[in-house]
MDAnalysis code that builds the backbone (N, CA, C; Angstrom):
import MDAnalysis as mda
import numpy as np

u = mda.Universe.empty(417, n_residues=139, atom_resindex=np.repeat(np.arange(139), 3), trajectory=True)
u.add_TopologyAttr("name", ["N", "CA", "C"] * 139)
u.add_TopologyAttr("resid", np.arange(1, 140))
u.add_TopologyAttr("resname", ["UNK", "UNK", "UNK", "UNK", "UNK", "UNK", "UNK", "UNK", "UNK", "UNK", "UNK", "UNK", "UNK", "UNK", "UNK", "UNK", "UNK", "UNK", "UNK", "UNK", "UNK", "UNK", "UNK", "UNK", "UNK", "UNK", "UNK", "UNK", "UNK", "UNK", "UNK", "UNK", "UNK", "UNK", "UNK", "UNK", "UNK", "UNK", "UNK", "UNK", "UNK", "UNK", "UNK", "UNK", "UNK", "UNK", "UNK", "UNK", "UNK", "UNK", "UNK", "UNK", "UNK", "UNK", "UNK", "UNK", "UNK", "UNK", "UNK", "UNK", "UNK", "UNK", "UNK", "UNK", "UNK", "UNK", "UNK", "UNK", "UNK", "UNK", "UNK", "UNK", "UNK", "UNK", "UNK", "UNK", "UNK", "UNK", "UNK", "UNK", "UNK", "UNK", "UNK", "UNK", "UNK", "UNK", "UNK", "UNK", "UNK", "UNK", "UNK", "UNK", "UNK", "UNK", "UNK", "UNK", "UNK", "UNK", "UNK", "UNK", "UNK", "UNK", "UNK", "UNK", "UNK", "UNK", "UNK", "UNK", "UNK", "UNK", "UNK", "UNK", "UNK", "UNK", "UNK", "UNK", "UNK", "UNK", "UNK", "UNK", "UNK", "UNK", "UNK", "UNK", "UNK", "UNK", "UNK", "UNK", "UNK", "UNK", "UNK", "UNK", "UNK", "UNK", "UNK", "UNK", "UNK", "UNK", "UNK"])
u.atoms.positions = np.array([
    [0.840, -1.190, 0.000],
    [0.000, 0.000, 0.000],
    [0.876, 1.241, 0.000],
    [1.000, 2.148, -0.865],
    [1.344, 3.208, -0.704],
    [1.006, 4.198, -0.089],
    [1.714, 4.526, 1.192],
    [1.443, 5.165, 2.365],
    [1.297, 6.574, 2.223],
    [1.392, 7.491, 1.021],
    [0.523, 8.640, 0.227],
    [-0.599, 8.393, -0.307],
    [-1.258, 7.301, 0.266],
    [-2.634, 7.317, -0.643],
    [-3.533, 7.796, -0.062],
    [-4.469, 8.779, -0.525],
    [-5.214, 9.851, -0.120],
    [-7.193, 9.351, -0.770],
    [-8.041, 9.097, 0.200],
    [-9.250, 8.857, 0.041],
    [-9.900, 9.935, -0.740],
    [-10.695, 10.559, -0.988],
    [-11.105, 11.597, -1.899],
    [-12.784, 11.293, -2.137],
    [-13.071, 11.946, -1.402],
    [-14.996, 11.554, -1.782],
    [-16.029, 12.757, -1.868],
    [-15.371, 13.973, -2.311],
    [-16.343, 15.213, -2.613],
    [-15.672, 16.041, -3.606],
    [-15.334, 17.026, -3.837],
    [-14.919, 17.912, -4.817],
    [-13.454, 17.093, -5.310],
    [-12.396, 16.636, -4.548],
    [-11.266, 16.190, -5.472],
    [-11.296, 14.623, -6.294],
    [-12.817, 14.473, -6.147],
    [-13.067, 13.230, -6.659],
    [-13.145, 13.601, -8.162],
    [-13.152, 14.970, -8.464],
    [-13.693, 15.373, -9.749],
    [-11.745, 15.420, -10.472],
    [-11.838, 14.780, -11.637],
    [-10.670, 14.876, -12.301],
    [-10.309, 16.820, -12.470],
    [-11.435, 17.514, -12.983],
    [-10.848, 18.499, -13.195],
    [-10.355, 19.787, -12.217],
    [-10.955, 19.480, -11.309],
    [-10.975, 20.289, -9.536],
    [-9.480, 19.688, -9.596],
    [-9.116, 18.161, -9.346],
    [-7.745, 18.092, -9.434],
    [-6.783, 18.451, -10.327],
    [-6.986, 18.866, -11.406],
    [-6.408, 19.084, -12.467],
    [-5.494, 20.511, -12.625],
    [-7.065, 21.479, -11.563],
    [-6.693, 22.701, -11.776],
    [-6.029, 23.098, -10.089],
    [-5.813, 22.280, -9.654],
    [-5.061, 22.273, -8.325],
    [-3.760, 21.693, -8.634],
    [-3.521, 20.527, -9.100],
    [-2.172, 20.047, -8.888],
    [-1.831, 19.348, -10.497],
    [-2.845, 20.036, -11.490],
    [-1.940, 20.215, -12.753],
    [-1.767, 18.390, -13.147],
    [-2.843, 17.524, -12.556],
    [-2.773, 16.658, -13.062],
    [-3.710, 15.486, -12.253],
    [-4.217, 14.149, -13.061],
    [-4.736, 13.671, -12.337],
    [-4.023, 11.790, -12.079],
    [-4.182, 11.971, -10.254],
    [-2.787, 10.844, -10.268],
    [-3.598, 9.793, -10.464],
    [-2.798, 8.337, -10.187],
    [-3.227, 7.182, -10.088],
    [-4.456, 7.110, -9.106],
    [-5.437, 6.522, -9.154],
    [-6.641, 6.067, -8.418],
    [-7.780, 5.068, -8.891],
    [-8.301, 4.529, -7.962],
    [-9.203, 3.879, -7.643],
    [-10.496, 3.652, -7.310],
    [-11.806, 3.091, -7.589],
    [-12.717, 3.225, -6.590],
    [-12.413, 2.867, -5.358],
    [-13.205, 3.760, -4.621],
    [-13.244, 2.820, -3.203],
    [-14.018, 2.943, -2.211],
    [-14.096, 2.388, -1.371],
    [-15.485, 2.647, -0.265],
    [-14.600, 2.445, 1.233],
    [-15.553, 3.469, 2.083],
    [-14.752, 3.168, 3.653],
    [-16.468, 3.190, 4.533],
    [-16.174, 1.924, 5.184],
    [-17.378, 1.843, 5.780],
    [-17.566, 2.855, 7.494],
    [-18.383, 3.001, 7.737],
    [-18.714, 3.702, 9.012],
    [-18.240, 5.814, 8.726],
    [-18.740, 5.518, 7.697],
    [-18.382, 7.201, 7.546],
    [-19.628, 7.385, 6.861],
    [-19.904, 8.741, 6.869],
    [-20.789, 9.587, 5.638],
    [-20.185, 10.734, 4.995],
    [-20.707, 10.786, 4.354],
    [-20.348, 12.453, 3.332],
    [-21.501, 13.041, 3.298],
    [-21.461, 13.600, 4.719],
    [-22.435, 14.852, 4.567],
    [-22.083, 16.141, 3.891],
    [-23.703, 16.986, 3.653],
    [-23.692, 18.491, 3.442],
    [-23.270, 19.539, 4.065],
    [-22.218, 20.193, 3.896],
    [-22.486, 20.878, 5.047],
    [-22.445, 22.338, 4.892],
    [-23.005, 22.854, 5.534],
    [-24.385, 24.515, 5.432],
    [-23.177, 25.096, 5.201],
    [-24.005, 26.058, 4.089],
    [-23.520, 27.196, 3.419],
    [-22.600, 26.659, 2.700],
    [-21.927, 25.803, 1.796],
    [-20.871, 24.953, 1.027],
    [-21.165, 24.010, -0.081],
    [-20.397, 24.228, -0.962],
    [-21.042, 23.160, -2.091],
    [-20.108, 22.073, -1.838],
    [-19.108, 22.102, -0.859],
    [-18.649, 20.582, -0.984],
    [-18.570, 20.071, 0.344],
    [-18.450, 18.839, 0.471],
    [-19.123, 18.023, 1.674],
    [-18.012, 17.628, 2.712],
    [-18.406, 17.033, 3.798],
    [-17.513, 16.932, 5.206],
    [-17.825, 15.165, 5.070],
    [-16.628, 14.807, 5.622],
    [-16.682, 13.386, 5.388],
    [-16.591, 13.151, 6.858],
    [-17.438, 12.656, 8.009],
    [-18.531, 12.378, 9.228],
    [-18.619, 10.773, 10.049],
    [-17.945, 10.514, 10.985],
    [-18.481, 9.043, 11.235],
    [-20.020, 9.248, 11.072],
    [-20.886, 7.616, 10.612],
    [-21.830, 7.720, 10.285],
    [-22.068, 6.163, 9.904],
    [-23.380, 6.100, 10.133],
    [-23.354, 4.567, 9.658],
    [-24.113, 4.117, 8.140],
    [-23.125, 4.797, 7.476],
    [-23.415, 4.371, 6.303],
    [-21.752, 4.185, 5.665],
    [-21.809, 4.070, 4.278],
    [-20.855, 3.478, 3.888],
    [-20.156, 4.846, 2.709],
    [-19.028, 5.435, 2.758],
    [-18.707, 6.650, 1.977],
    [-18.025, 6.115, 0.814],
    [-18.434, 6.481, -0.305],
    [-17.810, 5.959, -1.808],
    [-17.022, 7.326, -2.186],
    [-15.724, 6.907, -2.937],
    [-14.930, 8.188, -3.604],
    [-13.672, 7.153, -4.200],
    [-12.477, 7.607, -4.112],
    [-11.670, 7.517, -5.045],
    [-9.967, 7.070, -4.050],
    [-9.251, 6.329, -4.138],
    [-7.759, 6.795, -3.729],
    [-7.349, 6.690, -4.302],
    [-6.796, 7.405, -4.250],
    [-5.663, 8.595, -5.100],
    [-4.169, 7.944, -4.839],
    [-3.374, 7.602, -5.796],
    [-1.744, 7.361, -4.965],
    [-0.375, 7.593, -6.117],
    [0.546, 8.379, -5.357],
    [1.115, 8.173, -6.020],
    [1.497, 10.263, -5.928],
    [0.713, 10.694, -5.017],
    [0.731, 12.166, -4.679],
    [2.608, 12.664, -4.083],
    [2.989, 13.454, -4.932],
    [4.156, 13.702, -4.914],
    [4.196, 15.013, -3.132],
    [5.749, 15.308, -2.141],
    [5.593, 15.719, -1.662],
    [4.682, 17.336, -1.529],
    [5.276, 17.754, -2.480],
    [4.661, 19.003, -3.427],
    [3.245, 18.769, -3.438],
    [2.363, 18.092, -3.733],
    [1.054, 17.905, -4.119],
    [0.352, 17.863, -3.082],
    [0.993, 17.181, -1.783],
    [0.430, 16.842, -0.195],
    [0.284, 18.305, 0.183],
    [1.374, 19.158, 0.047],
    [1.395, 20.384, 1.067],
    [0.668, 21.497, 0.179],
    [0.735, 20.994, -1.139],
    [-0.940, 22.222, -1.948],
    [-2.156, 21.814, -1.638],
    [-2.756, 20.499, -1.408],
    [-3.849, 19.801, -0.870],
    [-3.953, 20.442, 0.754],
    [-2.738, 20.260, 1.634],
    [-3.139, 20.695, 3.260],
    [-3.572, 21.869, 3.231],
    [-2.857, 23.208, 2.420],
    [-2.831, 23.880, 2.173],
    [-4.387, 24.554, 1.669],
    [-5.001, 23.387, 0.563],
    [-6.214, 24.038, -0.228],
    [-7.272, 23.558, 1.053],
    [-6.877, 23.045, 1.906],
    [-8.288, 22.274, 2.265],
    [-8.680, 23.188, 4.008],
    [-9.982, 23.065, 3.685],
    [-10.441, 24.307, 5.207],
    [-10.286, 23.535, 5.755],
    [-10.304, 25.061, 7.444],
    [-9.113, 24.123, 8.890],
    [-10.260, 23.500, 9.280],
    [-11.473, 23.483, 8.755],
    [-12.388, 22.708, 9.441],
    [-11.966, 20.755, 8.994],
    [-11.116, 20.850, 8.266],
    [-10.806, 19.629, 7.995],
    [-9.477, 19.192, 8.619],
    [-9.297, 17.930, 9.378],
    [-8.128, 17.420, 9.513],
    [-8.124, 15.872, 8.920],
    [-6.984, 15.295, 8.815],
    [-6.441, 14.384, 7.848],
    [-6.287, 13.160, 8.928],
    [-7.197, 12.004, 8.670],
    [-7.205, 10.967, 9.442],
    [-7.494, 9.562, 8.788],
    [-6.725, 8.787, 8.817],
    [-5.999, 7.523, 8.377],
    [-7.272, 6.462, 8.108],
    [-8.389, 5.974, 7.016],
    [-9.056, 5.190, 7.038],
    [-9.074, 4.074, 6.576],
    [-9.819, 2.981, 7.515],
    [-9.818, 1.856, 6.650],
    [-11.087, 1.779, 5.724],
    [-10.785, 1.007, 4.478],
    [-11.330, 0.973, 3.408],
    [-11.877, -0.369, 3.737],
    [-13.250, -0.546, 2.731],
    [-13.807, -2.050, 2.934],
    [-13.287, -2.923, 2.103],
    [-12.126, -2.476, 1.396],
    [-11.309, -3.765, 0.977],
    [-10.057, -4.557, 1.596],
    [-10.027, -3.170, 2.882],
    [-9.513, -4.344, 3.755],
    [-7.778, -2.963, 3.821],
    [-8.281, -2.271, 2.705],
    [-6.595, -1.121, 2.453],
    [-6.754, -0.257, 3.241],
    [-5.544, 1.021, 3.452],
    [-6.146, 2.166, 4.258],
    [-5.501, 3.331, 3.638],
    [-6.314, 4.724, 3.811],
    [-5.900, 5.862, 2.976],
    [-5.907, 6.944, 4.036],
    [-5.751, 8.244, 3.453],
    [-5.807, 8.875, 4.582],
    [-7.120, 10.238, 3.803],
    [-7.401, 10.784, 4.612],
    [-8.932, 11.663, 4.090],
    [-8.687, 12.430, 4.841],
    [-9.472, 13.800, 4.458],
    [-9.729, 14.839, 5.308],
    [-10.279, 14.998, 5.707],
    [-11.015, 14.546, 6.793],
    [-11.815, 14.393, 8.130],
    [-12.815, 15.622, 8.389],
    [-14.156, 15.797, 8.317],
    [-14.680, 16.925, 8.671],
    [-14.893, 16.903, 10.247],
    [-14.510, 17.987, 11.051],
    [-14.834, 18.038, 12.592],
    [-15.869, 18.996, 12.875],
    [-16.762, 19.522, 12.040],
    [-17.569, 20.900, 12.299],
    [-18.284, 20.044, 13.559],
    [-19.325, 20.563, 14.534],
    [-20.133, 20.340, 15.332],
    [-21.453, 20.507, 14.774],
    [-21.190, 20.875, 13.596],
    [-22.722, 20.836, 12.633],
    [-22.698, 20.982, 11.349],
    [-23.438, 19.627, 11.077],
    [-23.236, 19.085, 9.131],
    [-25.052, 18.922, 9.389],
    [-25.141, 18.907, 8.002],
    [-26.860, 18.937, 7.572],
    [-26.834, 16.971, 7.892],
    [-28.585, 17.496, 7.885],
    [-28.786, 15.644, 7.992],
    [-29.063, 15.436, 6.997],
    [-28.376, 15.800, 5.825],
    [-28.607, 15.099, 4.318],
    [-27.163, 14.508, 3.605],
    [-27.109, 13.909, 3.074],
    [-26.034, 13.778, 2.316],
    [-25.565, 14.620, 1.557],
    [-23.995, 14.823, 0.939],
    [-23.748, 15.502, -0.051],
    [-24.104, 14.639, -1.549],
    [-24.566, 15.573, -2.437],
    [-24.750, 14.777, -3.791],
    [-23.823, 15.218, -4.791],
    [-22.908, 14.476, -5.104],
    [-22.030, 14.382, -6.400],
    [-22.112, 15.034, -7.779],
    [-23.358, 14.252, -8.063],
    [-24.203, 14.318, -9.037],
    [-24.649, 16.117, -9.251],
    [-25.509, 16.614, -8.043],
    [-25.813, 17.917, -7.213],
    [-24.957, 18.887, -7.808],
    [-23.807, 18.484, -7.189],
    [-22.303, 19.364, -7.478],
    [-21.323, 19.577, -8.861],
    [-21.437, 18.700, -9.473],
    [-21.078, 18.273, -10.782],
    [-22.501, 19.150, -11.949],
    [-23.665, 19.437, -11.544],
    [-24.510, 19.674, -12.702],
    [-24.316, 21.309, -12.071],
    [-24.817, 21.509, -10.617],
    [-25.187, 23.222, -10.827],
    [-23.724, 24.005, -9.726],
    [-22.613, 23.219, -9.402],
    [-21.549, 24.334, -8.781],
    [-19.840, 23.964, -9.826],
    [-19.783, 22.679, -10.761],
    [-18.664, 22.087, -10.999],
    [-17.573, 23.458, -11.881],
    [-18.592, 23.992, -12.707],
    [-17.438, 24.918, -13.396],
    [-17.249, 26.252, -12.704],
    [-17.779, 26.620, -11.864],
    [-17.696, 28.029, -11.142],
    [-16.254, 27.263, -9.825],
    [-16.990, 26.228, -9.255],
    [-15.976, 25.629, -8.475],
    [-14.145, 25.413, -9.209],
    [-14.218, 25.058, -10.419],
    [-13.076, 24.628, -10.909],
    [-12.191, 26.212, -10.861],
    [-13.304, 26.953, -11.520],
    [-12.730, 28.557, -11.797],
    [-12.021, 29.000, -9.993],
    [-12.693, 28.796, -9.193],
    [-12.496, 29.166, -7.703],
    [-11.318, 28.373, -7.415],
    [-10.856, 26.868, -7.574],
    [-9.749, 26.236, -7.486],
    [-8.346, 26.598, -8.281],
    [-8.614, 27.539, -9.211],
    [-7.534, 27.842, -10.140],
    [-7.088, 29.259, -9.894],
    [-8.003, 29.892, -9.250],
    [-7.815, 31.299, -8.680],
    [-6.915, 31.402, -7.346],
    [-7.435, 29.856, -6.544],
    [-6.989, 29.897, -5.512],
    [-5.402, 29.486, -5.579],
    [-5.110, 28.137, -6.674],
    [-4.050, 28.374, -6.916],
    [-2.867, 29.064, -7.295],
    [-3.734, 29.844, -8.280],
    [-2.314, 31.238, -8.509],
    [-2.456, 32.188, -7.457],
    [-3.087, 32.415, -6.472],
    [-2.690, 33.216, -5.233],
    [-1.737, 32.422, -4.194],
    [-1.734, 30.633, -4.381],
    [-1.225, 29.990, -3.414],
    [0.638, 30.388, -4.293],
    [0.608, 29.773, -5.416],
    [1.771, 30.219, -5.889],
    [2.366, 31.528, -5.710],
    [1.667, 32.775, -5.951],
    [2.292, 33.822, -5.896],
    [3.260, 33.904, -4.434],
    [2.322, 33.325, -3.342],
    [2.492, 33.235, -2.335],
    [3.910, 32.556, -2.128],
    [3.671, 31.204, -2.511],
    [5.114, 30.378, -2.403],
    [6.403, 31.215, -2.854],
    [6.385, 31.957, -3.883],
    [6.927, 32.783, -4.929],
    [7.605, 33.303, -3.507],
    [7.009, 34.464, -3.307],
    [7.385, 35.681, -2.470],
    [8.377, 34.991, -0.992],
    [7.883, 33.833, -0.487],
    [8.446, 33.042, 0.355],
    [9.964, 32.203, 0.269],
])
């Protein structure tokens, strides 16, 4: 198992959200991790990944260069921290953990996100990147 492998089950599940973040899309997989959800969560088009007793479907990702880890920690809100899951095939990845004290009682929808926020979102990921660069730049 490659111990950079990163779970992915809301916005970086989308090839082009990754694309326009880290300029490419790595090796991945389906995959499922049981005892989680991917909830909604208020005011946000992309979702918090929640213990829960249902089963969370998305993607791992592997093969994420050091560079790619610290633009990902970097892109992702502090409402998220990064915690090590097992997968129901038995593998383990690591995800970005939502900790808010309040997610909607609905699920996030994929589908939802992909028809009415995917290209305004991609535009917002590519903006955010050339401010993250300028940034690195000046540093």
């Amino acid at each position: 198992m490659d111990p950079e492998a990163l779970f992915v089950y809301g916005s970086l599940q989308f090839p082009e959200v990754l694309f326009a973040l880290i300029d490419r899309v790595p090796d991945h997989r389906l995959a499922t991790a049981e005892g989680w959800r991917v909830a909604a969560l208020p005011n946000e088009v992309y979702p918090g990944l929640v213990p829960g007793e249902t089963i969370a479907c998305g993607y791992l990702l592997t093969g994420l260069a050091p560079e790619e880890w610290r633009l990902l920690d970097a892109f992702e809100n502090p409402l998220y921290e990064l915690k090590r899951v097992e997968l129901t095939d038995g593998a383990h990845g690591w995800a970005y953990a939502c900790t808010p004290e309040e997610v909607e009682p609905h699920d996030w929808s994929a589908e939802d996100f992909e028809a009415q926020h995917l290209p305004a979102y991609i535009e917002r990921c590519t903006a955010w990147r050339r401010r993250y660069e300028a940034r690195e730049q000046v540093s």
